[in-house]
C-alpha angles and dihedrals in degrees: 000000000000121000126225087261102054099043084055094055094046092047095052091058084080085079131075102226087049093051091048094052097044090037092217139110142201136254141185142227141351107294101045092044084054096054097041088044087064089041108115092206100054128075118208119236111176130355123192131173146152111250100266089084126087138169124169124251093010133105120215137171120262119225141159128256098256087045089060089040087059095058097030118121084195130091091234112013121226124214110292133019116207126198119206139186098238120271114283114222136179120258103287126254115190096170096094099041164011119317131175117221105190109193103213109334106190112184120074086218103055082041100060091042095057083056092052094050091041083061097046088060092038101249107155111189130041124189116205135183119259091247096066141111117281113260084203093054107115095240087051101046099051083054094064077069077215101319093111080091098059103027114070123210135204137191109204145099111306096205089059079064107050091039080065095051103043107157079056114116119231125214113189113191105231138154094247103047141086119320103242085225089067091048118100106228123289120232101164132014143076124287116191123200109193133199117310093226099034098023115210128348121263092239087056095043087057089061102064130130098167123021110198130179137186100244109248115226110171122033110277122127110226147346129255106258083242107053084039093052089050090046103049089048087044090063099037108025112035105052 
């Protein structure tokens, strides 16, 4: 059973600024608790779940399933809710490979997904803008589908970093720019996705060395950030 105090916490993880002060974030169901719980990087807060959950070795608290609906972030809650202190990585290096820059990414879910994907081509840092979306949010965290643990994300100023990295190329995905059939294959660099609505900013655009777009066949106007996003690596990174 879950006292006042604890559905209130939980509860007030669904917020930014709670998030911030406790450092932690939320995660859903059994699949993802069980791979964040091997992850070495990550510390386990709180763990709750009916009894229908079990992992061996660790203890978790019982409740009902009314109890679990009450702090679920989910439409329909599944099993067991975790709550973690945010990944610890080491200090980020970007000279000797891939990096994502996102330009104001607004929804959790993209968001999460374009973790997940970064993961799938083995990107390991991403560096956003501070006006996107929140990788920690709950709708963007059970989107990384586990890979919040691998993929590190940082909310600064993309153009310190590549200040800082100045012999990088930069590869900025546009509607007038190089069919990334045409690109030979990308093995370090930054390659920056913008806002669906407003693209990318006018600072970051100034900073290409190589615009690239997905040719556009059929009438639609544009592509969703993380389609994009898989579709772009696919063709760069992956081959």
């Amino acid at each position: 059973m879950l006292a006042k105090s604890q559905v209130k916490y939980i509860q007030s993880l669904g917020q930014k600024k709670f998030r911030d002060q406790e450092g932690v974030f939320v995660v859903e169901g059994p699949k993802m608790v069980k791979e964040l719980l091997a992850a070495s990087n990550l510390d386990l807060v709180t763990l709750v779940g009916v009894a229908s959950f079990q992992e061996a070795g660790i203890p978790f608290t019982e409740v009902k399933e009314s109890e679990l609906q009450r702090v679920s972030f989910l439409s329909t809650p599944n099993q067991v809710l975790a709550v973690f202190r945010k990944p610890v990585f080491e200090d980020p290096r970007f000279e000797d490979s891939v990096s994502l820059v996102l330009d104001g990414i607004q929804d959790p879910g993209n968001l999460g997904t374009i973790v997940r994907i970064a993961d799938w081509f083995g990107i390991r840092r991403l560096v956003c803008t501070p006006d996107s979306a929140d990788v920690f949010n709950p709708k963007a965290t059970q989107s990384t589908m586990g890979s919040i643990s691998r993929v590190q994300v940082l909310y600064e100023d993309p153009i310190g970093w590549m200040d800082r990295y100045p012999d990088l190329p930069v590869y900025t995905a546009v509607l007038e720019g190089k069919s990334i059939y045409e690109q030979p294959a990308v093995r370090k660099g930054w390659i920056v996705i913008g806002n669906e609505s407003r693209g990318i900013r006018g600072e970051l655009l100034q900073r290409a060395t190589h615009p690239i777009t997905i040719p556009r066949i059929g009438q639609a106007e544009s592509l969703n950030a993380a389609v994009a996003t898989g579709i772009i690596l696919s063709h760069l990174v992956g081959r």
